[in-house]
C-alpha positions as CSV (number, residue, x, y, z in Angstrom):
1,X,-120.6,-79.0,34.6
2,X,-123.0,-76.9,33.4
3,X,-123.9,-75.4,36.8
4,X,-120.0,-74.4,37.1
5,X,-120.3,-72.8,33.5
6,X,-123.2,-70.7,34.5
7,X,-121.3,-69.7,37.8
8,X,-117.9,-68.6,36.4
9,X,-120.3,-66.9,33.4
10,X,-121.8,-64.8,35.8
11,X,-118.8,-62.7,36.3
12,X,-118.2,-62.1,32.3
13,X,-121.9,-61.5,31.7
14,X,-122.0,-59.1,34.6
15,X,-119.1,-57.3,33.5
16,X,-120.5,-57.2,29.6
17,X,-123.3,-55.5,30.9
18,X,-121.7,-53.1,32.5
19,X,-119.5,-51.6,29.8
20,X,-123.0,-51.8,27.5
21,X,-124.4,-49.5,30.2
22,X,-121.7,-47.4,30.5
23,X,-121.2,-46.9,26.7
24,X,-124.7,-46.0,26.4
25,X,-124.2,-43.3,28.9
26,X,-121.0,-42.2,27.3
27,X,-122.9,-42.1,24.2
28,X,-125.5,-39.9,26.0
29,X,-123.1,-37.4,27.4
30,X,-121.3,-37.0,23.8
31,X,-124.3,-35.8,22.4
32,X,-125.2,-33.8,25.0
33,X,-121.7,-31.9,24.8
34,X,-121.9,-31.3,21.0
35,X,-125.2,-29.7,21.6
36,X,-124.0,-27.5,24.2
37,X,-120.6,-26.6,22.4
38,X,-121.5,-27.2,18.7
39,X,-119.1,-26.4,15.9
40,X,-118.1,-22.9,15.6
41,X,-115.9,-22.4,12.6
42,X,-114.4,-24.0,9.2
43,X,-112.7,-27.6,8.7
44,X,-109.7,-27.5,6.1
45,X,-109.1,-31.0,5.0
46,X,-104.7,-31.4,5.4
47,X,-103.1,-34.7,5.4
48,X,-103.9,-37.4,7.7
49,X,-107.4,-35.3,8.8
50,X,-109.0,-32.3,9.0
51,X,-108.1,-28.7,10.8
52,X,-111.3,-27.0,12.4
53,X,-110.5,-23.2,12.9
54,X,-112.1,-19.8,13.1
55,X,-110.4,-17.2,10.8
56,X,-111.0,-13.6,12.2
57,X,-110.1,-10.3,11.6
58,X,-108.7,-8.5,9.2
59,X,-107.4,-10.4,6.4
60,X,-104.3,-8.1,5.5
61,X,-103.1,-7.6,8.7
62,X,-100.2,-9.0,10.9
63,X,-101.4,-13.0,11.6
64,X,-101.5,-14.5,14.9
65,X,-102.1,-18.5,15.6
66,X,-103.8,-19.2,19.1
67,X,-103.0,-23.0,19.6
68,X,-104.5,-24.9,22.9
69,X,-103.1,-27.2,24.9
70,X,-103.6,-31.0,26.7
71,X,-107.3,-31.6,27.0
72,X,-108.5,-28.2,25.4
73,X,-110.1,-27.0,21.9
74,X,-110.3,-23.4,20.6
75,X,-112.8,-22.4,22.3
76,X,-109.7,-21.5,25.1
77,X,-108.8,-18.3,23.1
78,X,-112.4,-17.5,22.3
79,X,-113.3,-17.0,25.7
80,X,-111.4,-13.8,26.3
81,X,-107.9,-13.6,24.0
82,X,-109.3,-13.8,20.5
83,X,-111.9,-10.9,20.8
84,X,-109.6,-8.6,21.8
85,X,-106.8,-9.2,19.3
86,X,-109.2,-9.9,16.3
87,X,-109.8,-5.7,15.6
88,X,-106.3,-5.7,14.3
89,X,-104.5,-8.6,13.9
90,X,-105.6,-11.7,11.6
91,X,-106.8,-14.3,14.1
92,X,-106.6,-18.2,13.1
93,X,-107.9,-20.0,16.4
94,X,-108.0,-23.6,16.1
95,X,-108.5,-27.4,17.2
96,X,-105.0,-29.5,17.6
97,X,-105.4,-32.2,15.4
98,X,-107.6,-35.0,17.0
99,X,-109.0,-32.3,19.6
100,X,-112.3,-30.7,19.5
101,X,-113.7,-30.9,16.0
102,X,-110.7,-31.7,14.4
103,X,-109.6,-34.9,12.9
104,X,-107.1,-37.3,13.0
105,X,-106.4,-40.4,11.2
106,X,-104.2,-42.1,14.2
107,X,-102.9,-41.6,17.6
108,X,-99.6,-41.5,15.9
109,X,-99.6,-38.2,14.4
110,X,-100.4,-37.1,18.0
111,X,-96.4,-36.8,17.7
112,X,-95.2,-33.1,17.8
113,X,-93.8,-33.3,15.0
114,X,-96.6,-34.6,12.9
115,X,-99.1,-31.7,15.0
116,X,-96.9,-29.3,14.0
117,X,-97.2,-30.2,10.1
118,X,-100.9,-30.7,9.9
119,X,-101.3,-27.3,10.9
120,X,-99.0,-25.7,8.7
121,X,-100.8,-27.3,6.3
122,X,-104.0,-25.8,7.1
123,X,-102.2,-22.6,7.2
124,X,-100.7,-22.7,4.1
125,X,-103.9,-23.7,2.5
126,X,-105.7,-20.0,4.4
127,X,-102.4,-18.3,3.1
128,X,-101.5,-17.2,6.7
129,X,-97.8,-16.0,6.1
130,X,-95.4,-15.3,9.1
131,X,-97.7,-15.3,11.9
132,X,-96.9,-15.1,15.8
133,X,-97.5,-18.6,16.9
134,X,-99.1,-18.2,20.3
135,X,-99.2,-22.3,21.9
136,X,-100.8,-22.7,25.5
137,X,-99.3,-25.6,27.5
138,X,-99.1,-28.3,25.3
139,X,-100.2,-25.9,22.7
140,X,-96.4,-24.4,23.8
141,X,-94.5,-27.4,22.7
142,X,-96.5,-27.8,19.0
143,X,-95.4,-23.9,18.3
144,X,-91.9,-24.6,19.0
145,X,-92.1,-27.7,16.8
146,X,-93.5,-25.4,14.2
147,X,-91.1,-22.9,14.6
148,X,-88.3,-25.3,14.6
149,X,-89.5,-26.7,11.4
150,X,-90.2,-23.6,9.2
151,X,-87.6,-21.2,11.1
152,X,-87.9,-18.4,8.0
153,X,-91.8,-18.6,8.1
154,X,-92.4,-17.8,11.6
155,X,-92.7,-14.1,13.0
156,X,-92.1,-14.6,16.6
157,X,-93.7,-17.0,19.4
158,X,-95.8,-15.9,22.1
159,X,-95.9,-19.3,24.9
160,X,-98.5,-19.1,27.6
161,X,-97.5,-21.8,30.5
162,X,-95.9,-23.9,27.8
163,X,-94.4,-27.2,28.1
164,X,-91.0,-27.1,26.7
165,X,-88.4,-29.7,28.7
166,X,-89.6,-33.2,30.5
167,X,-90.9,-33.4,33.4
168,X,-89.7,-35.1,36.0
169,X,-92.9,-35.6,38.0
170,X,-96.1,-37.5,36.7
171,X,-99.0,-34.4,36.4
172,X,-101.4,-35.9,39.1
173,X,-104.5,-34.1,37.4
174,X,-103.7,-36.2,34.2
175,X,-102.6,-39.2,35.6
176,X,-105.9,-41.4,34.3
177,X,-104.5,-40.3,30.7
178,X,-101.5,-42.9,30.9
179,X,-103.0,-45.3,28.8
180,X,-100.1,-46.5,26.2
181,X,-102.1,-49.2,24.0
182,X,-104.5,-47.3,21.3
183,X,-106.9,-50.2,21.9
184,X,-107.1,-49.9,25.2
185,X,-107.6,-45.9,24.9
186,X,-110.7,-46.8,22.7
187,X,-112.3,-49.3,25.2
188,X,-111.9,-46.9,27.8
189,X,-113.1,-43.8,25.6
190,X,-116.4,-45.3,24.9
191,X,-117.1,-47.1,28.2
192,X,-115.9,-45.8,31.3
193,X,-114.0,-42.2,30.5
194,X,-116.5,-39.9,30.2
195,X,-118.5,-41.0,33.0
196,X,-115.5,-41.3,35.5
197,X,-114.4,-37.7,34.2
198,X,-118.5,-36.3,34.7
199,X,-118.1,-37.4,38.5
200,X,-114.5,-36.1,38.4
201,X,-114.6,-32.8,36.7
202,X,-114.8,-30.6,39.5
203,X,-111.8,-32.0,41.6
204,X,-109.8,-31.9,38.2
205,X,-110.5,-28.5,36.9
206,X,-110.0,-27.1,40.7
207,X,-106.7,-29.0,40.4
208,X,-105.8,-27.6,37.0
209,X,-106.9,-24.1,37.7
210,X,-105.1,-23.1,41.4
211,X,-104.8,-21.1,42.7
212,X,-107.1,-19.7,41.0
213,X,-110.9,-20.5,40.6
214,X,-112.4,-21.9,37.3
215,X,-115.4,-19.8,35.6
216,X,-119.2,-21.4,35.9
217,X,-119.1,-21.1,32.5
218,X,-116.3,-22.9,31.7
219,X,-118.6,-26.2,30.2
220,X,-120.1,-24.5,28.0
221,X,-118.4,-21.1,26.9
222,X,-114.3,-22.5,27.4
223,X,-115.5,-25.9,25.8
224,X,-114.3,-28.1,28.6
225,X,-117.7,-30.1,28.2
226,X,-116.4,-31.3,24.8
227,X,-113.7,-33.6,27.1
228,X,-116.8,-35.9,28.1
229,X,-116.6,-36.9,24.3
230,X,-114.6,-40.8,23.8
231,X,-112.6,-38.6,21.4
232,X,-111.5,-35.9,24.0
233,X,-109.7,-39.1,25.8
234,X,-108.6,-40.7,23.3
235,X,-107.2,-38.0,21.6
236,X,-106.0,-36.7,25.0
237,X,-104.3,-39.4,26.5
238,X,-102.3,-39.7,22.7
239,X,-101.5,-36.3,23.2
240,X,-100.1,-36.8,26.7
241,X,-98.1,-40.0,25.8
242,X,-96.7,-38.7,22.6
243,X,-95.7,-35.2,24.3
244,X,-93.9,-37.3,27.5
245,X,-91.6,-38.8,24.8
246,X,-91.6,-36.6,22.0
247,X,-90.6,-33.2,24.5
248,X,-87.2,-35.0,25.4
249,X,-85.8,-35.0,21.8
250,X,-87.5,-31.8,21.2
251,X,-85.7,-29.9,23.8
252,X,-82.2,-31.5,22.8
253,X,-82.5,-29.3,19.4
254,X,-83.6,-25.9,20.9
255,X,-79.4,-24.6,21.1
256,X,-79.3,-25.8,17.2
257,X,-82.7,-25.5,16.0
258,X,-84.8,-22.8,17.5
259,X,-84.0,-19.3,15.6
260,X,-87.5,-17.7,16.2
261,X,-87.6,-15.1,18.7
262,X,-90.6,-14.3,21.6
263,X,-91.2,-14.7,24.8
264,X,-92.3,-16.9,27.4
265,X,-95.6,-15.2,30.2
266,X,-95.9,-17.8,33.4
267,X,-98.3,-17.7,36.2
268,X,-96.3,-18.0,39.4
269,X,-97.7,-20.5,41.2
270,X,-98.5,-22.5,38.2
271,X,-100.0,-26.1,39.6
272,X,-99.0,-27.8,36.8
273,X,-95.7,-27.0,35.2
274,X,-92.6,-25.0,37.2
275,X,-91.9,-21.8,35.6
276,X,-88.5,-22.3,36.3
277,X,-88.0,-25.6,34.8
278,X,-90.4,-25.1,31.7
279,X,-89.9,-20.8,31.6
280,X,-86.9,-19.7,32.7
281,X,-84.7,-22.3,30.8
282,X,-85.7,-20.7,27.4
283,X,-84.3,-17.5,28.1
284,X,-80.9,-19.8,26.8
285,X,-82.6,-20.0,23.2
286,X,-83.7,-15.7,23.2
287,X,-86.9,-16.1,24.4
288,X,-88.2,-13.3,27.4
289,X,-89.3,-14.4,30.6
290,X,-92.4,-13.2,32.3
291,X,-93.1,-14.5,35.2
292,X,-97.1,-12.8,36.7
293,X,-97.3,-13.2,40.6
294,X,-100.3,-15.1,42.3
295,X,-101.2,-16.5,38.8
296,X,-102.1,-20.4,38.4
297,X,-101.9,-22.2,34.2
298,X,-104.9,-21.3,32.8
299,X,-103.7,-17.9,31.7
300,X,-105.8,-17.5,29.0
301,X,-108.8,-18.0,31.1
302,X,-108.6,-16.3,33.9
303,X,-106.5,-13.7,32.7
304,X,-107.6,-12.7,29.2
305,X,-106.1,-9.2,28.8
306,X,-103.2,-10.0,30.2
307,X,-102.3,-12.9,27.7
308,X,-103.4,-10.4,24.6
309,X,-101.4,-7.8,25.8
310,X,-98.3,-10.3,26.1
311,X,-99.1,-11.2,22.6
312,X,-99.1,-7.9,21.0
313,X,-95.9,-6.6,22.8
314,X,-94.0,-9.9,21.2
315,X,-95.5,-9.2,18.0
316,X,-94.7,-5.4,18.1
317,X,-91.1,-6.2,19.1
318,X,-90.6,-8.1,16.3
319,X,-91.9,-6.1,13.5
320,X,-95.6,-6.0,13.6
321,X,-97.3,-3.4,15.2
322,X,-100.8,-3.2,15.6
């Protein structure tokens, strides 16, 4: 009996092992992203965590809020928008709650709504007042859910690539984020996540980026290295589950609830959301459609100047000039 013990043991002690090993590595890489993309700005304590953002610019001028999407952290807008909107507009850049160095209590304020709340709260507590909400992908859907909620408080919204209806196909590059059980995203986070996305990163960011190419620099300076953190899964794959459900009732309230004005700037050959399905269909709420030939999703990347000058045309048609 005890020979057949050790035998079916083997199995369980070999797998132990194994997750030991590959949470010592995950542990490893963390720390070696944190070094290489530290903390750049401020943390504003709201309820149910913590805001980290980089307040820029002028402090009476016309406010604009650059909010990231799946995956990302500030450091998105930093790479090219922010610098060249920060000599005349207010510039709040910032981590979603639960991404980069911002904190979140639980995978259930992941919810749009909730997203959209903690960070009105952190503005309210830097007295921002009426600022263009500019929202990047995912970041696209927390701006509307912001703009929904405080209709009278909200200048205009700027939406790079932004998700804003379901989809109805699974995003292949994100597929390993559809991981429903917060205990399982945990186990996975500190075990096998960040060393499966080390080996995978270059077929996902080519994926996420076509057409176009992504930068060398992308690691370090766009902050993608921060994603080999058990937190940027975690948080991620929250983010991803919460926005699959929570987009559907969000887009049934646009005709009833969306009063803010702005526009909507797609790359056309987008790999990862349709301009026509997530772009075009808000012209029916008064948003503008731009649609940019030979352009992929990662606007604000690859095409810097472009996305700032998007911005400040939205935020000079509705009565802010700059």
């Amino acid at each position: 009996m005890s020979i057949l013990l050790s035998i079916l043991l083997i199995p369980l002690v070999m797998i132990a092992l194994l997750l030991i090993g590959a949470a010592l590595w995950t542990a490893a890489l963390s720390r070696k992203a944190e070094i290489l993309v530290p903390r750049a700005g401020q943390m504003q304590k709201v309820r149910g965590g913590a805001i980290h953002y980089l307040d820029l610019g002028p402090r009476d001028a016309p406010a604009v809020v650059l909010i990231h999407g799946l995956s990302g952290q500030l450091q998105h807008f930093t790479y090219g928008i922010a610098p060249l909107l920060e000599t005349d507009y207010r510039v709040i850049v910032l981590d979603r709650p639960g991404c980069g160095y911002s904190e979140r209590d639980s995978d259930s304020l992941a919810a749009l709504p909730e997203q959209a709340r903690m960070i009105h709260q952190c503005l309210d507590a830097l007295g921002v007042r009426n600022p263009v909400l500019v929202g990047h992908s995912l970041g696209g859907a927390v701006a509307l859910a912001m703009a929904m909620a405080r209709p009278q408080q909200t200048r205009a919204l700027a939406l790079i690539s932004p998700l804003t209806h379901t989809q109805p196909d699974e995003m292949d590059a994100f597929r390993g984020l559809d991981v429903a059980s917060p205990l399982l995203r945990r186990l996975i986070g500190h075990t096998i996540a960040a060393p499966m996305a080390q080996r995978t990163a270059m077929t996902v960011l080519t994926e996420v980026f076509r057409p176009e190419t992504w930068p060398d620099d992308f690691l370090a300076r766009g902050g993608g290295a921060l994603g080999l953190r058990p937190k940027g899964f975690i948080s991620a794959s929250a983010d991803y589950m919460e926005a699959m459900g929570g987009i559907r009732s969000q887009q049934d309230r646009y005709a009833d609830a969306l009063k803010t004005p702005g526009g909507v700037l797609f790359g056309a050959k987008d790999n990862l959301l349709p301009p026509d399905g997530q772009g075009q269909k808000m012209r029916a709420f008064g948003l503008h459609f731009e649609s940019v030939p030979e352009r992929g999703h990662m606007l604000p990347i690859t095409a810097p100047g472009l996305c700032a000058d998007f911005i400040r045309r939205v935020a000079e048609a509705h009565g802010e000039a700059a």
